[in-house]
ChimeraX commands (.cxc) that place a marker at each C-alpha (Angstrom):
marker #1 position -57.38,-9.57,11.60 radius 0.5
marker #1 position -55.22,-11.99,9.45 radius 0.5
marker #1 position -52.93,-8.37,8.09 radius 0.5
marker #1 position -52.32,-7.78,11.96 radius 0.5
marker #1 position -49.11,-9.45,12.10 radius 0.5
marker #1 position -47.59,-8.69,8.47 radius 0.5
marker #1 position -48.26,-5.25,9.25 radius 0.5
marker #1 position -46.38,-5.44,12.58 radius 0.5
marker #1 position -43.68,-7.13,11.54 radius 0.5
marker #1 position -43.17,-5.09,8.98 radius 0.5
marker #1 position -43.45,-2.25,11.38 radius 0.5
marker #1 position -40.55,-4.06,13.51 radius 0.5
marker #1 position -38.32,-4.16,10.52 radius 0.5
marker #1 position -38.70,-0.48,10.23 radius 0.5
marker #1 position -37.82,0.50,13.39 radius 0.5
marker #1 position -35.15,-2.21,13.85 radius 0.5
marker #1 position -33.23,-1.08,10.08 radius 0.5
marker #1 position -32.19,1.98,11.91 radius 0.5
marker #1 position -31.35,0.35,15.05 radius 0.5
marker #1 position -28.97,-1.68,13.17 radius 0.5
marker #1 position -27.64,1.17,11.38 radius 0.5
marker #1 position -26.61,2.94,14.70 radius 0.5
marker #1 position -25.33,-0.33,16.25 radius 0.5
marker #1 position -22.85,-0.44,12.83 radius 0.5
marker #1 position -21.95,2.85,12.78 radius 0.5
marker #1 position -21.39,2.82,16.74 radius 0.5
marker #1 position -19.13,-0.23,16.26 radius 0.5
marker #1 position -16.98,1.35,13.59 radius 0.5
marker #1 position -16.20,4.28,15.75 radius 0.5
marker #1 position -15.00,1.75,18.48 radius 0.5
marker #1 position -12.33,0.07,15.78 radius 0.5
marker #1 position -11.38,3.13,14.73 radius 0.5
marker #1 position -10.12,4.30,18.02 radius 0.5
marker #1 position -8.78,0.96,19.02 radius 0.5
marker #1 position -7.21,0.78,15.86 radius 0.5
marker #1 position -5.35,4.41,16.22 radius 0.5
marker #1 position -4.98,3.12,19.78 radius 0.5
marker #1 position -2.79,0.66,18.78 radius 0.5
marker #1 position -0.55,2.00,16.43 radius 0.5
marker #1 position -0.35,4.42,19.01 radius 0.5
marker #1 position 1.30,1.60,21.10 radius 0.5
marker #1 position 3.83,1.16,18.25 radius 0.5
marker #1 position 6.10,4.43,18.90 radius 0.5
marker #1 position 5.76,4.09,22.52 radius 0.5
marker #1 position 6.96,0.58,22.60 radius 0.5
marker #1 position 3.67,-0.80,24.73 radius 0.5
marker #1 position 3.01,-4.20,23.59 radius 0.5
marker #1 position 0.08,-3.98,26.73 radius 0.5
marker #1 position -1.96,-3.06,24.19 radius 0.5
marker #1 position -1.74,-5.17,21.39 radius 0.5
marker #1 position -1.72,-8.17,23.64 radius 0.5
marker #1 position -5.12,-7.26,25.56 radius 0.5
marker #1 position -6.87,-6.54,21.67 radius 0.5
marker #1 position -5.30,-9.31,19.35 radius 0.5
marker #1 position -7.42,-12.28,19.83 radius 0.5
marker #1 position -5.40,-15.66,21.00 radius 0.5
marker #1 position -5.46,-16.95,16.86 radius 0.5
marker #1 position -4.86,-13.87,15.25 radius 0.5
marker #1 position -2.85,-14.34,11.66 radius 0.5
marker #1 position -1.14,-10.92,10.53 radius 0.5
marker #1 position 1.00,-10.57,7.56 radius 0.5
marker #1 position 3.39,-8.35,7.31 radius 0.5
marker #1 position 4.48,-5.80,5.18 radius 0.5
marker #1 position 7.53,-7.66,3.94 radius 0.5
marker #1 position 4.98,-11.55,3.68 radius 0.5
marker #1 position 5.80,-12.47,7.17 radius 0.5
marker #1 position 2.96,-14.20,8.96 radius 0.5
marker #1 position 3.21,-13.73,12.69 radius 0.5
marker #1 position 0.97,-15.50,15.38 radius 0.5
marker #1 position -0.27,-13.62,18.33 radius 0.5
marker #1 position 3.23,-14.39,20.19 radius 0.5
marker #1 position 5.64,-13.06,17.56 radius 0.5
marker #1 position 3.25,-10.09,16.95 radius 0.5
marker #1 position 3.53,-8.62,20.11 radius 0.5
marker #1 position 7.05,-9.82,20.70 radius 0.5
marker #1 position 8.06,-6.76,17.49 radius 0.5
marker #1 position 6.61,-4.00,19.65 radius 0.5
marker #1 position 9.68,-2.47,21.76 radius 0.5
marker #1 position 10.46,1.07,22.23 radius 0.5
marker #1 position 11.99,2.77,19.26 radius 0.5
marker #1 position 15.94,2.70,19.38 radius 0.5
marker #1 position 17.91,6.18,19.99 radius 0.5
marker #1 position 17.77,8.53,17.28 radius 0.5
marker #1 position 14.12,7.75,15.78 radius 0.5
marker #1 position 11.17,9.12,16.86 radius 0.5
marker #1 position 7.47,8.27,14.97 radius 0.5
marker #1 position 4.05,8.80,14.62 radius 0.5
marker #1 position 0.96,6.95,13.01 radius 0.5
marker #1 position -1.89,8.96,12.15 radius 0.5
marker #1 position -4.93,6.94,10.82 radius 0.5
marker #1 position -6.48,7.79,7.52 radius 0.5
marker #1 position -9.37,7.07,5.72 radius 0.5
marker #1 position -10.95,4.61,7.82 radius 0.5
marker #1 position -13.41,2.12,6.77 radius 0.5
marker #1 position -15.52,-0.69,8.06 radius 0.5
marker #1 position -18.24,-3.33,7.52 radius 0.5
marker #1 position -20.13,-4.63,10.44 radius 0.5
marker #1 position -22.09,-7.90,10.51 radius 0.5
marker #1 position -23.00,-8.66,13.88 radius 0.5
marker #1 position -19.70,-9.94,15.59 radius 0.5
marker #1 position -17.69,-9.80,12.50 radius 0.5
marker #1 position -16.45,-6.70,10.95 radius 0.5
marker #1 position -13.89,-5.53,8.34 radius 0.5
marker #1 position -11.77,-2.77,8.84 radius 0.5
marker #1 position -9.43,-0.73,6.10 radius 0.5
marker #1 position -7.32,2.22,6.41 radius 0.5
marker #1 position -3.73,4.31,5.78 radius 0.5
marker #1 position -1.64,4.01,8.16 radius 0.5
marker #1 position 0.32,7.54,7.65 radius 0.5
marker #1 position 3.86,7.56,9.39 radius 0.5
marker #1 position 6.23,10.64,10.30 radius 0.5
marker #1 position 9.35,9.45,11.18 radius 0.5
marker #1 position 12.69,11.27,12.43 radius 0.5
marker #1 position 15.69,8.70,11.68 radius 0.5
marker #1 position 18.49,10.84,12.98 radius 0.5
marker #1 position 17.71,13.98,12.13 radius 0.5
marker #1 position 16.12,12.58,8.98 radius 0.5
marker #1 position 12.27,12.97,8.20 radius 0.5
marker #1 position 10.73,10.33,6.32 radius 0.5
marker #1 position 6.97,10.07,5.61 radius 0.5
marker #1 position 5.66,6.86,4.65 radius 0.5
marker #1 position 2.17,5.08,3.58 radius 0.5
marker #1 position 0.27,1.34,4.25 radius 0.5
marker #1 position -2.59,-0.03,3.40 radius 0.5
marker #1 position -4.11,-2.08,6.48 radius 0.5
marker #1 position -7.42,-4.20,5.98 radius 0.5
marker #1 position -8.08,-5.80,9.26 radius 0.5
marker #1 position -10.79,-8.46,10.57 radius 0.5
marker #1 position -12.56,-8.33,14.13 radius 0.5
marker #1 position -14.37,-10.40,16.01 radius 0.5
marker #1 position -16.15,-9.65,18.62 radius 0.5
marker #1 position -16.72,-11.68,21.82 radius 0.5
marker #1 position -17.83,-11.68,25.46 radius 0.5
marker #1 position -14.33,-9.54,26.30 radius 0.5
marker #1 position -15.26,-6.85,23.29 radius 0.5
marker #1 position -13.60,-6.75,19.98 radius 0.5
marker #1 position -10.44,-8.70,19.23 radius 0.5
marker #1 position -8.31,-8.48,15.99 radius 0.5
marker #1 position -7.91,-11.89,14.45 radius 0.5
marker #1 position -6.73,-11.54,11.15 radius 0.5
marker #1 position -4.43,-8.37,9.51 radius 0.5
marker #1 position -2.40,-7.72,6.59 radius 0.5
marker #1 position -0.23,-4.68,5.27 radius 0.5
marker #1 position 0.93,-3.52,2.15 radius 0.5
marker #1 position 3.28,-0.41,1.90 radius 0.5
marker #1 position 1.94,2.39,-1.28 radius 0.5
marker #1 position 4.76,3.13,-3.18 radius 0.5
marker #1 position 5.21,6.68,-4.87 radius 0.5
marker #1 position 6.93,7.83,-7.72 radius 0.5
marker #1 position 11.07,9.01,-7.14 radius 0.5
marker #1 position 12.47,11.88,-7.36 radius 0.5
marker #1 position 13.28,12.83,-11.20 radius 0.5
marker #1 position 16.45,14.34,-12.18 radius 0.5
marker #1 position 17.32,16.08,-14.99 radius 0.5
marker #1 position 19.83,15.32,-17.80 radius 0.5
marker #1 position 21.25,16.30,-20.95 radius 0.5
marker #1 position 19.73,16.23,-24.11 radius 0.5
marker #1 position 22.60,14.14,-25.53 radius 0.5
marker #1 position 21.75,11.30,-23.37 radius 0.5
marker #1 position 18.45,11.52,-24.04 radius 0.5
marker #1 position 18.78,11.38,-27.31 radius 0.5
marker #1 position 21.00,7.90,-27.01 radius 0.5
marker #1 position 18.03,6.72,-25.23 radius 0.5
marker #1 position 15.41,7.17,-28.01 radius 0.5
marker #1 position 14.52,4.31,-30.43 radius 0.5
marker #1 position 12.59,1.40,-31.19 radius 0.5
marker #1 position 13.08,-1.89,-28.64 radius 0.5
marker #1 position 11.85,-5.00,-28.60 radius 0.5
marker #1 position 10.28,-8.23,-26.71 radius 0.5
marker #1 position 10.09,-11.22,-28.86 radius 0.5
marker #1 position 6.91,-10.18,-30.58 radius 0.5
marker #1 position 6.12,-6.99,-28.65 radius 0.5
marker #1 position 7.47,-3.35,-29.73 radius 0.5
marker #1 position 8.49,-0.67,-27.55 radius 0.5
marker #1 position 9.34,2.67,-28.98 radius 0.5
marker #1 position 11.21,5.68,-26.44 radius 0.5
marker #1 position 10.50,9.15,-28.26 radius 0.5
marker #1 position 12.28,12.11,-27.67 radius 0.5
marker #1 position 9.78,15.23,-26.72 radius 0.5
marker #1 position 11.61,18.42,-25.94 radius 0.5
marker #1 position 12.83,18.36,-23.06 radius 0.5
marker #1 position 11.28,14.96,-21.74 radius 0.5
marker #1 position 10.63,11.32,-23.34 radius 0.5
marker #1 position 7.74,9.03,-23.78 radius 0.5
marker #1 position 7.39,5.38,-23.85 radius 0.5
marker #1 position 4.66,3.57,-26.18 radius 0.5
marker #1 position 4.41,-0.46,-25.79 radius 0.5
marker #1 position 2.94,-1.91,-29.43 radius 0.5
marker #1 position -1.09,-1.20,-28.94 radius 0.5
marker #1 position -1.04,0.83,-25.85 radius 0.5
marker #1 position -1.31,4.22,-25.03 radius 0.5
marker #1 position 2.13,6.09,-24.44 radius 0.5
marker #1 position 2.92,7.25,-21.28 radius 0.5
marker #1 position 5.95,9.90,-19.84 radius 0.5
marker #1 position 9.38,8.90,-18.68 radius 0.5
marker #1 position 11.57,10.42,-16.47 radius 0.5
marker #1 position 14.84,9.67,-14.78 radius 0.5
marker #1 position 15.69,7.93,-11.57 radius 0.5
marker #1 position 18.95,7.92,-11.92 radius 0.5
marker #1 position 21.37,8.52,-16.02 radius 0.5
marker #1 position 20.60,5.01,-16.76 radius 0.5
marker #1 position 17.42,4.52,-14.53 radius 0.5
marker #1 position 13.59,5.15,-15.86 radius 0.5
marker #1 position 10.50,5.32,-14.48 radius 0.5
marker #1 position 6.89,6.16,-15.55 radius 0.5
marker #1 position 4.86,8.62,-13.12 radius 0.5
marker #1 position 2.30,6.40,-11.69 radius 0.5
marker #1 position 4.00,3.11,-11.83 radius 0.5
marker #1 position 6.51,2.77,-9.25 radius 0.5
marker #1 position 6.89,-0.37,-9.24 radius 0.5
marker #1 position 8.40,-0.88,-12.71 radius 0.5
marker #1 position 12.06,0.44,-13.62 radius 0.5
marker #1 position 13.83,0.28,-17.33 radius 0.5
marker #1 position 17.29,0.19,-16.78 radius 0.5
marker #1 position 19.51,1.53,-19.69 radius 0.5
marker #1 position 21.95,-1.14,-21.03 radius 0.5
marker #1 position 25.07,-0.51,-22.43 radius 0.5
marker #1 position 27.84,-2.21,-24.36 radius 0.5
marker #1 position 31.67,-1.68,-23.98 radius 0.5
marker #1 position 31.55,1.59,-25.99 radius 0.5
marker #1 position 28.94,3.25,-24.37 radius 0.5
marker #1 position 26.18,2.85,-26.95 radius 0.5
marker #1 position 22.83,1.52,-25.71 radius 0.5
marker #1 position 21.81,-1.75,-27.00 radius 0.5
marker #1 position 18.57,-2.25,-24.90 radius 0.5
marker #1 position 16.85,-1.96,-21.77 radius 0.5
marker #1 position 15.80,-4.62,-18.94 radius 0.5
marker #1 position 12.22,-3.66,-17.68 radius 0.5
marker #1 position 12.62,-4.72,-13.89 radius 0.5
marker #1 position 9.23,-5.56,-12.54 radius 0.5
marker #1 position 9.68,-5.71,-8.74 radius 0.5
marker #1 position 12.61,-8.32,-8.56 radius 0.5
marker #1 position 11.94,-9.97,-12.10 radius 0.5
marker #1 position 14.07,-8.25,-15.33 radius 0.5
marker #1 position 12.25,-8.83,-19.10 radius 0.5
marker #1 position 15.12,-8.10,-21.49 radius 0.5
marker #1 position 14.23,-5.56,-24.40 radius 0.5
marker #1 position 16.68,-5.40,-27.43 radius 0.5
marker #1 position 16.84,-2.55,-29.08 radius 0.5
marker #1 position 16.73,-2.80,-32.97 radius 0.5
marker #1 position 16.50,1.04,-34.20 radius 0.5
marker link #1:1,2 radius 0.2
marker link #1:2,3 radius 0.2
marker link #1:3,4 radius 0.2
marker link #1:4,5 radius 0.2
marker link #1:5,6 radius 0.2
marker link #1:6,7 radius 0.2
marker link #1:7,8 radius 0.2
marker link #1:8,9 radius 0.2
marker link #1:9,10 radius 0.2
marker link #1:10,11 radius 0.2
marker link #1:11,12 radius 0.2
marker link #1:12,13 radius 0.2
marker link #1:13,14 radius 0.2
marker link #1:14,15 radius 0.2
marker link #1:15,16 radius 0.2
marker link #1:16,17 radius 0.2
marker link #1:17,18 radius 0.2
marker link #1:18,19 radius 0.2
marker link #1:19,20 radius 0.2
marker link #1:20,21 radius 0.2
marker link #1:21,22 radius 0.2
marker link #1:22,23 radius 0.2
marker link #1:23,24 radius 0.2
marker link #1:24,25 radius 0.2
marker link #1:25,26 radius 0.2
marker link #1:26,27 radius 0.2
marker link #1:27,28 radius 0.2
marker link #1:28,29 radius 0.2
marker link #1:29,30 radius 0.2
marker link #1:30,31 radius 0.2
marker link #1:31,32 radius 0.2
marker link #1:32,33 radius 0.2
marker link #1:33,34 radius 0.2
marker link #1:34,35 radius 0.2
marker link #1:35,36 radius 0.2
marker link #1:36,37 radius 0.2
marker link #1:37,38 radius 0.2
marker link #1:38,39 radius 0.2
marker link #1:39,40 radius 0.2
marker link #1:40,41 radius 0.2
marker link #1:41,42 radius 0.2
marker link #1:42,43 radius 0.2
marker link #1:43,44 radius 0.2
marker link #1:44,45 radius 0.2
marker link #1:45,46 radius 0.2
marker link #1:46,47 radius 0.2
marker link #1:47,48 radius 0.2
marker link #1:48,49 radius 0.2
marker link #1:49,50 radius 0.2
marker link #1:50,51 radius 0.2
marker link #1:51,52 radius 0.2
marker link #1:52,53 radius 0.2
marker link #1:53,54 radius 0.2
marker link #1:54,55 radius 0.2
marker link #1:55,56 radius 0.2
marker link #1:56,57 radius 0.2
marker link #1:57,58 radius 0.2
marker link #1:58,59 radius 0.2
marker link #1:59,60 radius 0.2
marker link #1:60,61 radius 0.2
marker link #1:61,62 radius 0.2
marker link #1:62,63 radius 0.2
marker link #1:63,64 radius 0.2
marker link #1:64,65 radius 0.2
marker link #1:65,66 radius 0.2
marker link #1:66,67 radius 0.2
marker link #1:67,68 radius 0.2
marker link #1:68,69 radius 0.2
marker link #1:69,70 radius 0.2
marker link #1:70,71 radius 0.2
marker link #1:71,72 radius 0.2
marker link #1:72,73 radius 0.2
marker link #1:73,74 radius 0.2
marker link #1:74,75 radius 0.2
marker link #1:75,76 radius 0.2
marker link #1:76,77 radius 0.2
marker link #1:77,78 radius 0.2
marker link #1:78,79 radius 0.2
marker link #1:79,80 radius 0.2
marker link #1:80,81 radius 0.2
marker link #1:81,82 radius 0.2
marker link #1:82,83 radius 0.2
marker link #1:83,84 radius 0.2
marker link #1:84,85 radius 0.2
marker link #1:85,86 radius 0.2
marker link #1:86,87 radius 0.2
marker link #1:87,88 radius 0.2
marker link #1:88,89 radius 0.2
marker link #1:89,90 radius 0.2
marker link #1:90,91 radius 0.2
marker link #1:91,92 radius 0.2
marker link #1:92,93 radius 0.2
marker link #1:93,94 radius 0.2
marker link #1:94,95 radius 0.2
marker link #1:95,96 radius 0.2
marker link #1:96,97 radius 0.2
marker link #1:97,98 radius 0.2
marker link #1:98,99 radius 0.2
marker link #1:99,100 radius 0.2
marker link #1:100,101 radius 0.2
marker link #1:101,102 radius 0.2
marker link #1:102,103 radius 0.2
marker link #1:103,104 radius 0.2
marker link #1:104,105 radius 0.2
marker link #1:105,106 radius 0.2
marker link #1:106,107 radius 0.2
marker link #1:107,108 radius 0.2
marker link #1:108,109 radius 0.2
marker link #1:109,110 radius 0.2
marker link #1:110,111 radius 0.2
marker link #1:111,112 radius 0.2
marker link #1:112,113 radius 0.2
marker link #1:113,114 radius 0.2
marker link #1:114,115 radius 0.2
marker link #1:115,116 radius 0.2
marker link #1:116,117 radius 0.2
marker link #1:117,118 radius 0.2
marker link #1:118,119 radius 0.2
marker link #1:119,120 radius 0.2
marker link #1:120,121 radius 0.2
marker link #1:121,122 radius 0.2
marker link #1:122,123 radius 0.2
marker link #1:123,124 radius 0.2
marker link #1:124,125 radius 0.2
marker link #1:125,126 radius 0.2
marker link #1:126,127 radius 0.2
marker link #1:127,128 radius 0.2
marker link #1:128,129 radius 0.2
marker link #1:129,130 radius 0.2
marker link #1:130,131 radius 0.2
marker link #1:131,132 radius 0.2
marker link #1:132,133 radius 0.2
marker link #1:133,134 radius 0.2
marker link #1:134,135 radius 0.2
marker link #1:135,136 radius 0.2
marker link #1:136,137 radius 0.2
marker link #1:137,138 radius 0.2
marker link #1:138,139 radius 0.2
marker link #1:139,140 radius 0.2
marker link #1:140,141 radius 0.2
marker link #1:141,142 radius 0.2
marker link #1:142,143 radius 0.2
marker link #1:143,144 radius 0.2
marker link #1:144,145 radius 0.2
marker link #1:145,146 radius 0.2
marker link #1:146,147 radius 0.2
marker link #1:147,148 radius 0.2
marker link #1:148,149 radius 0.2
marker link #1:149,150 radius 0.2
marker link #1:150,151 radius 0.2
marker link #1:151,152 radius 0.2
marker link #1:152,153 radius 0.2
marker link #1:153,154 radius 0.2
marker link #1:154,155 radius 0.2
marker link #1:155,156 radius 0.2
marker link #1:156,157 radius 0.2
marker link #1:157,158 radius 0.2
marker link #1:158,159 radius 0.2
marker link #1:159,160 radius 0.2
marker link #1:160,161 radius 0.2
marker link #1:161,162 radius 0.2
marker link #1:162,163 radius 0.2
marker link #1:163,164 radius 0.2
marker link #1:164,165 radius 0.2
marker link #1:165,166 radius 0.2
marker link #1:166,167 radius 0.2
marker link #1:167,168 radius 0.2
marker link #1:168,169 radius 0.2
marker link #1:169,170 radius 0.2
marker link #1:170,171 radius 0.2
marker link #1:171,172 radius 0.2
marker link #1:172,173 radius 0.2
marker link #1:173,174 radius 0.2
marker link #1:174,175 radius 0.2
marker link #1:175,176 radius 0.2
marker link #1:176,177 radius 0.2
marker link #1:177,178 radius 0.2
marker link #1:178,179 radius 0.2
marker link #1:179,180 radius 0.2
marker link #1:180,181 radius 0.2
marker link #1:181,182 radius 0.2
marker link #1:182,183 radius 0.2
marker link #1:183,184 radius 0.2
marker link #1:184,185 radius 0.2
marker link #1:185,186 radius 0.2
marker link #1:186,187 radius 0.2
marker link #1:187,188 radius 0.2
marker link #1:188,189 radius 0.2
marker link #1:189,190 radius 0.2
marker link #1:190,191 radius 0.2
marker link #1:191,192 radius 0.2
marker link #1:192,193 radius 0.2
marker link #1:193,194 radius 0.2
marker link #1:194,195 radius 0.2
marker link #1:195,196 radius 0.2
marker link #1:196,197 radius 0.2
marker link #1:197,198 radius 0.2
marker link #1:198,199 radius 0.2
marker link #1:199,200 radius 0.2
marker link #1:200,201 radius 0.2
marker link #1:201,202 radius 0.2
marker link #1:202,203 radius 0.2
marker link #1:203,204 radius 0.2
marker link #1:204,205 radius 0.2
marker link #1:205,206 radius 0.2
marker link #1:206,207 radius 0.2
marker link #1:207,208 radius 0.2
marker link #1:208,209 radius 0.2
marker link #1:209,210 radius 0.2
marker link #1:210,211 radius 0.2
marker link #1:211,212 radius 0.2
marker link #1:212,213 radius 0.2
marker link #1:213,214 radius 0.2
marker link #1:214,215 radius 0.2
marker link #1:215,216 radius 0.2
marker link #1:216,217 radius 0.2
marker link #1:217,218 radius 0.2
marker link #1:218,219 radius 0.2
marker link #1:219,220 radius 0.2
marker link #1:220,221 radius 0.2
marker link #1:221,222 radius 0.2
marker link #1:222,223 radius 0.2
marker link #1:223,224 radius 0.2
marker link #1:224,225 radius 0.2
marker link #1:225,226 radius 0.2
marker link #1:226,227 radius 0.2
marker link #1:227,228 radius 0.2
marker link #1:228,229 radius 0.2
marker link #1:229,230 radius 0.2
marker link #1:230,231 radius 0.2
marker link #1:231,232 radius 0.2
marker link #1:232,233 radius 0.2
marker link #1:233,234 radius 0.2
marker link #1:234,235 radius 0.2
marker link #1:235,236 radius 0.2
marker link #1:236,237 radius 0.2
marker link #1:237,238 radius 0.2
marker link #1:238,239 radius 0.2
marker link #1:239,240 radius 0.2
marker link #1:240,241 radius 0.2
view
């Protein structure tokens, strides 16, 4: 008589782990559509929306490190000026549900027309929900744009071969090899990687767009080194071969 209740509660747990499964997934689907719902509201201008879903303290953070209240949030969505039409298409949704709290990530993946102009561009959203007597309510956000690689051009071999030598960083050693018709880059102790060109003077890596080596130059023309711009910081590489 005494194994009665184990067994019953154990039962209970059993039937309940699936219930809670269904409950999650059920809630996920919900923040998924009011997520596409609102950046729906976005090219149409309707701040209606975000106001009735963003609960009273949400904290979002912008792409650009701004950190807007529930006020200033909905006072950016306005119709689109003339000229520029968009769309925001949600990707690879995500979400963890604990009971009234839940974590949401996804792309949000933009078409725009700017003039005549298409641009397509990428953001990482991770979003937090609570939810309440009045349903789910965004309190928290914050978006990062992905950056991709830039178009490479193509230049003379001459140029490329001006480019190719040995640099270097206090202790650090950076070597730029000519291959063919391309380069490579090898830091001292790590694994060489491609370059291509941005721009005569402007290099890039496939894969790391967030790093440029710009090309430097004295009054003659010859290169004497390279300044490895990482976002809006420059390390200064001399070149010594």
């Amino acid at each position: 008589m005494t194994r009665w209740p184990s067994r019953l509660m154990t039962v209970a747990f059993i039937l309940a782990v699936p219930a809670i499964a269904r409950a999650e997934t059920s809630a996920a689907h919900v923040l998924e559509k009011k997520t596409q719902a609102l950046l729906d509201s976005i090219g149409a201008g309707d701040a209606s929306r975000w106001r009735a879903d963003l609960d009273d303290h949400v904290l979002f953070t912008t792409e650009d490190g701004e950190v807007l209240d529930k006020q200033k949030l909905v006072d950016q969505i306005r119709p689109l000026p003339p000229g520029v039409q968009g769309q925001i298409r949600v990707l690879d949704f995500k979400a963890v549900v604990r009971g009234t709290m839940a974590v949401t990530s996804y792309i949000a993946d933009e078409d725009e027309t700017f003039h005549g102009q298409k641009l397509h561009c990428q953001y990482r959203s991770t979003d937090t929900w609570v939810k309440s007597g009045d349903g789910w309510k965004l309190l928290g956000g914050q978006i990062i744009a992905l950056r991709t690689d830039p178009p490479a051009i193509q230049v003379d071999s001459t140029r490329r071969a001006e480019i190719c030598g040995r640099y270097r960083l206090g202790d650090l050693e950076y070597e730029i090899r000519c291959l063919g018709d391309g380069l490579e880059g090898q830091q001292q102790g790590r694994t060489a990687r491609p370059l291509r060109f941005e721009a005569p003077d402007v290099l890039f890596s496939p894969g790391q767009p967030r790093y440029r080596k710009l090309i430097q130059r004295d009054a003659q023309g010859r290169v004497t080194g390279f300044l490895e711009r990482r976002e809006a910081w420059d390390l200064s590489w001399k070149r010594v071969h």
